[in-house]
Structure formats: C-alpha cells, structure tokens
C-alpha positions as CSV (number, residue, x, y, z in Angstrom):
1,X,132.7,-127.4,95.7
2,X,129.4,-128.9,94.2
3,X,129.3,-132.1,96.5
4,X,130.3,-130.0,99.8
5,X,127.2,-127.5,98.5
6,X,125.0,-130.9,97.8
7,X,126.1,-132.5,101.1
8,X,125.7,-128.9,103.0
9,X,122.0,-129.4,102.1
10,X,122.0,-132.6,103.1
11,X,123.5,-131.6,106.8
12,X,121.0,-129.0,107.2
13,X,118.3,-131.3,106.3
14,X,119.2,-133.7,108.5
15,X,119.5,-131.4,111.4
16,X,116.2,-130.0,110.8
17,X,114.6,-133.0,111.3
18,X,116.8,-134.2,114.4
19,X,115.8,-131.5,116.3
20,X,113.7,-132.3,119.4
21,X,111.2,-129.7,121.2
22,X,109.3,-131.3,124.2
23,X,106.2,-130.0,125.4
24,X,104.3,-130.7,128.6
25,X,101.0,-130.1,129.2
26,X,99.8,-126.8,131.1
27,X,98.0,-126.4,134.3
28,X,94.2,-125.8,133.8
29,X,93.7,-122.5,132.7
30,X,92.2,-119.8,135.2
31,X,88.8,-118.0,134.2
32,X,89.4,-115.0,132.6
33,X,89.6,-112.2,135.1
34,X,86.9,-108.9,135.7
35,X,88.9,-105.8,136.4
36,X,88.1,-102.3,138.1
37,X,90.2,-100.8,134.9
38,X,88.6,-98.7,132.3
39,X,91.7,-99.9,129.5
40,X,93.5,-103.4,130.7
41,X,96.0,-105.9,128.3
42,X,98.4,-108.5,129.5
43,X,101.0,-109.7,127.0
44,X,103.5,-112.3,126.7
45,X,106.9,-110.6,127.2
46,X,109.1,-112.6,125.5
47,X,106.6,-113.2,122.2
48,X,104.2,-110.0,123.2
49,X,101.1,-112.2,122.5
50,X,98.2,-110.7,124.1
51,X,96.9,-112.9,126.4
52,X,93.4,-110.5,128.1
53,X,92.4,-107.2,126.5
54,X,90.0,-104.3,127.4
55,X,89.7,-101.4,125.8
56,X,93.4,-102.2,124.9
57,X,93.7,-99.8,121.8
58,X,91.5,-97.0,123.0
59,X,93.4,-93.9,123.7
60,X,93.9,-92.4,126.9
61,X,96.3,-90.8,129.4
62,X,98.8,-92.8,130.9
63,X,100.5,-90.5,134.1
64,X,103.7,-90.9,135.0
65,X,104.1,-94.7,133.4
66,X,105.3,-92.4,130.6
67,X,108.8,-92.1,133.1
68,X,109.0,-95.8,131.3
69,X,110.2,-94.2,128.3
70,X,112.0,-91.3,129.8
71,X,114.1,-94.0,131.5
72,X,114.7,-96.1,128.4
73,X,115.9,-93.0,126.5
74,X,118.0,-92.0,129.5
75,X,119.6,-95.3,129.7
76,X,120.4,-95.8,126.1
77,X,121.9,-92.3,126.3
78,X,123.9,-93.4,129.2
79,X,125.2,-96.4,127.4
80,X,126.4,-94.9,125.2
81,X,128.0,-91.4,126.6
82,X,129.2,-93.7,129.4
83,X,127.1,-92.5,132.1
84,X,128.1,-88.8,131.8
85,X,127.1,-86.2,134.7
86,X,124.2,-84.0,134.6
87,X,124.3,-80.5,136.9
88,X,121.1,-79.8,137.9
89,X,119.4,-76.7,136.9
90,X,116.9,-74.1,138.7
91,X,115.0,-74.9,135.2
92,X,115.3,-78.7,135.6
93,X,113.8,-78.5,139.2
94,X,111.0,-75.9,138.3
95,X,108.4,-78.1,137.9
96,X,105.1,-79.6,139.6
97,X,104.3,-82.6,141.1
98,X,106.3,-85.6,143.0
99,X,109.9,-85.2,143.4
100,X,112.8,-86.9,144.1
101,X,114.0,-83.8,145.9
102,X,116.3,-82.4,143.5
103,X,117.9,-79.1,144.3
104,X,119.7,-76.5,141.6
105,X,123.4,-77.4,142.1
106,X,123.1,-81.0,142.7
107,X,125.5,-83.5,140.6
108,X,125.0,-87.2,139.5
109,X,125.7,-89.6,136.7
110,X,122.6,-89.8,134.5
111,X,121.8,-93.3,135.8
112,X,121.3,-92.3,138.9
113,X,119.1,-89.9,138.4
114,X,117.1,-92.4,136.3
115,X,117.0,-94.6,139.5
116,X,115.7,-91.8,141.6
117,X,113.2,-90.6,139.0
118,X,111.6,-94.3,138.4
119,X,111.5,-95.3,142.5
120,X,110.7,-91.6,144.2
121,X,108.4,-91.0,140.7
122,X,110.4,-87.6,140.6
123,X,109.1,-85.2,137.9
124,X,111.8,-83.0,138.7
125,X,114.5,-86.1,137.6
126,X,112.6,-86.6,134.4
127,X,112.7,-82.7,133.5
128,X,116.6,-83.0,134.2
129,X,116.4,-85.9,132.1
130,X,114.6,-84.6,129.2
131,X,116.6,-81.1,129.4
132,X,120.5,-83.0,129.6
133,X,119.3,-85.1,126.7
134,X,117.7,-82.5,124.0
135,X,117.6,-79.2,125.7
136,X,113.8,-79.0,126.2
137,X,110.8,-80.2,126.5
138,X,109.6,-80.3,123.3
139,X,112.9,-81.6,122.1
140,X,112.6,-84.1,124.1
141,X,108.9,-85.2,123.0
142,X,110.3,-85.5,119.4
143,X,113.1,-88.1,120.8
144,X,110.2,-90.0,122.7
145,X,108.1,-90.1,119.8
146,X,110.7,-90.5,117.5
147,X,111.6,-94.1,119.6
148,X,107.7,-95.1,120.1
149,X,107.4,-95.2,116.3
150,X,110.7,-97.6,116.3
151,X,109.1,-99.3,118.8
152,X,105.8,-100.3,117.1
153,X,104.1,-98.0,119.1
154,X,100.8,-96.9,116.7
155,X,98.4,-94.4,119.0
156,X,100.6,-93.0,121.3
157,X,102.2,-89.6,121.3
158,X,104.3,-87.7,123.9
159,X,104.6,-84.1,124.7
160,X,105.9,-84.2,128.7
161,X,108.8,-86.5,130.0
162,X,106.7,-86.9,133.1
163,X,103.5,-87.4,132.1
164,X,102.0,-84.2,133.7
165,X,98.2,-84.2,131.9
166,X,98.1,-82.5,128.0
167,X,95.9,-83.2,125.8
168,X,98.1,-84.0,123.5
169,X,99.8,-86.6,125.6
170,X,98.2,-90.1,125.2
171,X,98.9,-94.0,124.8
172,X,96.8,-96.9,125.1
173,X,97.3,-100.2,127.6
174,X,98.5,-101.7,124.2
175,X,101.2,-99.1,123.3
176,X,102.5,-99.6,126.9
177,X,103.0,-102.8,127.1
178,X,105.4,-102.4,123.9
179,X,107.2,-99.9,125.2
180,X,107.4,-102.2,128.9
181,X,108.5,-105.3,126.5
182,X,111.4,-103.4,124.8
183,X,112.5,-101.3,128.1
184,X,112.5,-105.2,129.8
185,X,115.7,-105.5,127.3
186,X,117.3,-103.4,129.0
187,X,119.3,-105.1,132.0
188,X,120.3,-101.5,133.6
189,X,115.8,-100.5,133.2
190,X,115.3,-103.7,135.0
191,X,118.0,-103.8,137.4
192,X,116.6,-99.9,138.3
193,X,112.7,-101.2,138.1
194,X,112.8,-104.2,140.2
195,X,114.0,-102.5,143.3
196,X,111.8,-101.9,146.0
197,X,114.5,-99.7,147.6
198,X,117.6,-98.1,146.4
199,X,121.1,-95.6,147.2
200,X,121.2,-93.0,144.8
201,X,125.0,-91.4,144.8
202,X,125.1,-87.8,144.3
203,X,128.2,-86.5,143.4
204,X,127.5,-82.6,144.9
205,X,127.2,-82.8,147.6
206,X,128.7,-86.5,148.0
207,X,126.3,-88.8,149.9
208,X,123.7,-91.1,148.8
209,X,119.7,-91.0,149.3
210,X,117.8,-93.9,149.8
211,X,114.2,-93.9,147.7
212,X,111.3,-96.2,148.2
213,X,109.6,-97.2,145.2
214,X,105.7,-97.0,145.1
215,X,105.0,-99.8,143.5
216,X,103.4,-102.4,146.3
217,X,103.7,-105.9,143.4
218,X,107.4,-105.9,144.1
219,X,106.2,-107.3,148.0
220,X,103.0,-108.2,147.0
221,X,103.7,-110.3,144.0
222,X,105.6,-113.4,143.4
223,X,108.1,-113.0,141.1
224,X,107.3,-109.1,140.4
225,X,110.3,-107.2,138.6
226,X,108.5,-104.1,138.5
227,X,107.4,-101.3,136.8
228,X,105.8,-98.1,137.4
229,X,103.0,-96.4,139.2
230,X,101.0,-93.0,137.9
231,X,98.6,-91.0,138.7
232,X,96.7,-87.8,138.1
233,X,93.1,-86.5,138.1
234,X,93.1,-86.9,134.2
235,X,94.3,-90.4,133.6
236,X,93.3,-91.7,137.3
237,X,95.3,-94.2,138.9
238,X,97.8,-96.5,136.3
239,X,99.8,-99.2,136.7
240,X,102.1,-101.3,134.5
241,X,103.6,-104.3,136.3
242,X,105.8,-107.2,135.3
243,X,106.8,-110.9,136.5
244,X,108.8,-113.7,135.7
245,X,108.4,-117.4,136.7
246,X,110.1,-120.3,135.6
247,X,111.6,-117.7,132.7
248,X,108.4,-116.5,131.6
249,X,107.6,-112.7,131.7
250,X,103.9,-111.2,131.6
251,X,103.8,-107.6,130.9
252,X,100.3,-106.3,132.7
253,X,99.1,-102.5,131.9
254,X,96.1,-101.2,133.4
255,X,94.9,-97.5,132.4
256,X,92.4,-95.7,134.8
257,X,91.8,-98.9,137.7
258,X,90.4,-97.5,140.6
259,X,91.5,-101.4,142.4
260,X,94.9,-101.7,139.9
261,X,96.7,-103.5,143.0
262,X,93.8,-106.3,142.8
263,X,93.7,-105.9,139.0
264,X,97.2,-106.5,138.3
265,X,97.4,-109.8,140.4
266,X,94.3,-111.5,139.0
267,X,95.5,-110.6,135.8
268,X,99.0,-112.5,136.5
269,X,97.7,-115.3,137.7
270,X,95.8,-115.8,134.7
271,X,98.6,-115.1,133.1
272,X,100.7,-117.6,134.5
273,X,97.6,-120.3,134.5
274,X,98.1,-120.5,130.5
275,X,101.4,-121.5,131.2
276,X,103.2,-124.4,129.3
277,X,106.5,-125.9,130.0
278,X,108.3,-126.5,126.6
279,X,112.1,-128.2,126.8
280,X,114.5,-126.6,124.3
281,X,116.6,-129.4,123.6
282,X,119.8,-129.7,121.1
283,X,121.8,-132.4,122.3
284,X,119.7,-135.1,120.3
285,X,120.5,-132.5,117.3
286,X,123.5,-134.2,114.9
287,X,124.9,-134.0,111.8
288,X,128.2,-134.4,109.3
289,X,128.8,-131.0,107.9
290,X,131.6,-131.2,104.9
291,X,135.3,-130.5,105.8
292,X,137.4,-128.8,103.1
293,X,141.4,-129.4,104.1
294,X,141.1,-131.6,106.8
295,X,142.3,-135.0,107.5
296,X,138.7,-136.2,107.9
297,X,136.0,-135.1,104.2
298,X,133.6,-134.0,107.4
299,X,133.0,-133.2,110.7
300,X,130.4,-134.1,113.4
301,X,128.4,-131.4,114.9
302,X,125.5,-131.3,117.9
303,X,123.3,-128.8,119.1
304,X,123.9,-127.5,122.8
305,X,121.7,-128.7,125.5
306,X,118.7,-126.0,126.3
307,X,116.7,-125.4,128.8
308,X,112.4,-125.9,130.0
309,X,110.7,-122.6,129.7
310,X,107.4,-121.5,130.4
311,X,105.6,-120.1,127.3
312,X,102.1,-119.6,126.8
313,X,100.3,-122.7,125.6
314,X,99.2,-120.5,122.5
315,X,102.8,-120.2,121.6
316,X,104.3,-123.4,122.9
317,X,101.5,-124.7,119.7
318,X,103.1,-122.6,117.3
319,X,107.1,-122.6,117.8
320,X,108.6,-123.0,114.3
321,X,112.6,-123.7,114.1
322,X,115.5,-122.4,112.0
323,X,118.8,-124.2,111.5
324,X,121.3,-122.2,110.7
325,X,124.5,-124.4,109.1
326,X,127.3,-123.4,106.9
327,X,127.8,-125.3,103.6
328,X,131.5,-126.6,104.6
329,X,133.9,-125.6,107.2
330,X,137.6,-125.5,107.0
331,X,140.1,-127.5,109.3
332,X,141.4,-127.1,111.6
333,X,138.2,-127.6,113.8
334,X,138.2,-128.3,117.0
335,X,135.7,-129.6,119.6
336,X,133.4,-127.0,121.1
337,X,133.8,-125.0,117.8
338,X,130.6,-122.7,117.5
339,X,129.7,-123.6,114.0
340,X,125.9,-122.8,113.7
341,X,122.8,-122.2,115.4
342,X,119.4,-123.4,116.3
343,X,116.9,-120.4,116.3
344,X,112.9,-121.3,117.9
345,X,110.6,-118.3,116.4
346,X,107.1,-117.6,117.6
347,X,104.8,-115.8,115.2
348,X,107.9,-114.7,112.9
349,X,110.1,-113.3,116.5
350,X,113.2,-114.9,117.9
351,X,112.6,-116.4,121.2
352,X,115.4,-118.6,122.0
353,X,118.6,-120.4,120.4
354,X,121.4,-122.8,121.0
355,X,124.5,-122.9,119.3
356,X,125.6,-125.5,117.4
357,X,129.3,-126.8,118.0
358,X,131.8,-129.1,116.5
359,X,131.4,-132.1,118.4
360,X,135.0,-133.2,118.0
361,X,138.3,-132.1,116.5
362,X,139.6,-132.4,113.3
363,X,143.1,-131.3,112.2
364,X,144.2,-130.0,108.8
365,X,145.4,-132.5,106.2
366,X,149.6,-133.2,106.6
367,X,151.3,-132.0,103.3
368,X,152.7,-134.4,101.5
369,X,156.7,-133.4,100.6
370,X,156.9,-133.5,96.5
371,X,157.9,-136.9,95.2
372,X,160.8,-136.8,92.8
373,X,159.2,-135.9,89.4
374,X,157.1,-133.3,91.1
375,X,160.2,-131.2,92.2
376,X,162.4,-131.8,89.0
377,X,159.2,-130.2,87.0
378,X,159.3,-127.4,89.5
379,X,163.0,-127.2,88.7
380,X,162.3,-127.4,85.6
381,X,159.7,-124.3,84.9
382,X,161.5,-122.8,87.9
C-alpha cells in the first residue's frame, strides 16, 4: 500500500506538470466606454470579474429586472415540483402595471407563466408567481431575500416580485449582475430569456398566446441571450443584458440610463475587446497511476482533449490548475475509464474541466490454481 501511495504522488505530480494551457494573444483592447447610466458594471459571466464599473455598489431601484429573480425562484420551484399547475386568482391578477393579460380562471404549468411574465414583462404573472410559491407577497420577499443572500448578493433587498417602486426595494448594478450570473445556470431561465418571441400554452382555456419580448439586444446585438427590461418613474429606465461569443458570456447591468440600448452595446464591445483565446488542452496530459490486482502493477491515463475559449485577458493571466488523481485503481480497467479530472480555477472558481480517462485496458490478474502443497495444507487445517 506504501509504494502505490508513494507512486500515487508521483502520478499526480507528473500530471501536473504535463498539463498544457495555450494562450493567444487578445485583440487590442477598446477605450473604455462613457455611458448615459447613473449605476453601470459589466462582469465576466463565467468568472464574474468586473470588467467597467460606475456607481456599481450604490443602491438604487431596479424595476422590473427584479422579474430576474422571480423567474429563478419560479423555475427552481418548477424543477423540482415537476412543473405543477397554477389556477389563476382574481388576487393574482389585481395588480398594476404591464401584463401578460392574465384573467381569474386561467390555467398553466408554472413555466409558462414564467415565460410570459419575463417576455410580456407581466406584473400580473409575477404576482401569480409569488402567491403559488409562498402565499403572499411578503412571503414571497423573504424567499427572494432569503436566495440573494445565498447568492452573494450584499445591498440588495426585495419586498415586490415585480418590482413595482417601495422604498424598501433596492439593489445595485453589482447585486444584479450576480443574481444574472447565477439565473444564466439555469438552462430553462436562458432558454425563456433568449427569446425574442414565444407560445405560451394555457391549459384553460386550451390555446397558446404568442408574447414579444421588449428587450431590442436580442435583434440588435450579436450574440445577445437576453435579459430583462424595467422601468418606472422611480428607478427610470433599466436594463440588464447578456451575450456570448466564442463561449464567453458578459453580464451588462445598467441602472437609471436614459440611452441603455446605446449603453449596453458599447459596453459589450468593450467587453468582448479584452477578450483572450486560451486552449484547454489535456491530450498532452499523461501519466502511470498504480494498479492493484491487475495483470499490469499500472495503468496509463490521459487527459481529454478541450476546447479554445474566450476569457478575459485578466483571467486568461491568472488560470491556476487542479489535478484530481486517485492513489491506485483496481483492475479491471478498461480504456475510456473516467478515472480523474483536470479542474482550471480563476480567482479560487471552477471554470472549466476535462476528465481524465484510462487510456487503455487492463484486465485483472488470472488466479493461479494451488500447487500441490498449497491444497494438502488446506486439507490439512480444513
């Protein structure tokens, strides 16, 4: 057991320092945008490095971007119940502002009235939300506070699933960008977000409703996967946004931007201007890791081939690696065999692996049949 721990050390060693991650330089860098917004950020969204800030940490009302996390918590829900139906409510619908034209007796799965509340910007789908989940309003602002804290979210607190004006009700660019990064996870909030129309089923009366979504990027923008619009007199006009190129995100918020359209695409494009190209690469990656019962004392292993993704050049400079490598395996083993991983971390955060696999196959050891002696002492203390 000693020399397969020794060796085990050994193999991880050695893998370590096979490892190969390429990087190619960037494009020059864009000048760093003006905007019309009174709060602005822009974050990486796969390692949620800030890229631009203004008045990124200052308090201040956020509209109906706060339907982000009503759609989140709606989804997770959904997930979970497996997408139960909600029966709309004369207390669901009695409420001000846009609407997805909801009506007291209507039926539909909960995703679907998540759809319609993100693209139509329904208040009316986000009280029905926020009454099916907890049972009220203020329930419901504990569950979205409960989840911003989880989140990481530090100055923001919720009190309306809409985002109707309260003073009480509050985030910062910085707070929703989080919240955007984490919702991104989500394939079924993306899927939803990065439509620029959609059929919403209803279930009573049967028929489905198509909804436009207000949020111009998604034909404006390359690469634009969404994400909300808001607006009231209080918080002015807000817009968070989000695109992906050559599989990198940028996450842009804008709080109070009187030109948010203009805002959000300078802001991507310097974005995307600190882009670098970094190859994730594993299939230069090798080692012997110890075999215990196998015809062979070890087995070769090799790291999966990656990928080139797009980070920004900030991060590309500080990717750190993890191996991940059992001491010994046990036969048999055979090729393609999953046996470890190769983890790539920016600023302590996973952003990318490749497994590690058995690069052939070994089979266990024959038994040997006793010799003579061995099975007359057998017989013996039989």
């Amino acid at each position: 057991m000693n020399s397969f721990t020794k060796r085990g050390r050994q193999c991880f060693a050695a893998l370590l320092a096979a490892g190969l991650l390429w990087a190619f330089p960037s494009l020059a860098q864009g000048a760093e945008p003006g905007v019309s917004a009174e709060c602005a950020v822009l974050i990486s969204g796969e390692t949620g490095t800030v890229l631009y800030e203004k008045n990124a940490y200052e308090r201040h009302a956020m509209a109906s971007t706060t339907k982000i996390m009503t759609a989140l918590l709606a989804l997770e829900e959904s997930a979970r119940a497996g997408d139960p139906v909600v029966d709309i409510t004369e207390e669901m619908v009695a409420v001000e502002g846009s609407s997805m034209g909801l009506q007291a007796g209507n039926r539909l799965r909960l995703s679907e009235l998540t759809a319609g509340m993100m693209l139509a910007s329904g208040n009316d789908a986000a009280n029905a939300c926020a009454l099916f989940l907890s049972g009220s309003q203020e329930g419901f602002g504990a569950l979205m506070n409960e989840r911003a804290v989880e989140i990481g979210m530090k100055d923001t607190h919720f009190v309306t699933p809409s985002g109707l004006d309260d003073e009480a009700h509050f985030s910062t660019a910085y707070d929703m960008a989080l919240l955007t990064k984490t919702a991104l996870e989500n394939q079924d909030f993306e899927d939803i977000v990065k439509c620029f129309t959609r059929q919403v089923e209803f279930l009573d009366p049967a028929g489905t409703v198509s909804y436009t979504n207000h949020n111009k990027l998604l034909q404006l923008y390359e690469g634009c996967i969404g994400v909300k619009t808001g607006f009231t007199k209080k918080a002015g006009r807000c817009l968070v946004s989000a695109a992906r190129r050559e599989g990198a995100t940028l996450i842009a918020v804008t709080l109070n931007a009187p030109d948010d359209w203009d805002d959000h695409t300078a802001l991507l494009d310097y974005g995307f201007s600190m882009m670098q190209s970094v190859a994730f690469d594993g299939a230069q990656v090798t080692a012997q890791v110890p075999l215990a019962g196998g015809s062979l004392d070890s087995v070769q292993v090799q790291g999966a081939a990656g990928e080139i993704r797009s980070l920004p050049a900030v991060d590309a400079e500080r990717i750190e690696r993890r191996v991940l490598l059992p001491k010994f395996l046990y036969a048999p083993v055979r090729a393609g065999d999953k046996v470890g991983q190769v983890q790539y971390f920016v600023g302590g955060k996973e952003i990318y692996s490749l497994p590690v696999v058995a690069a052939e196959s070994v089979p266990a050891a024959e038994k040997k049949e006793p010799g003579f002696w061995q099975r007359l002492f057998h017989w013996e203390w039989a």
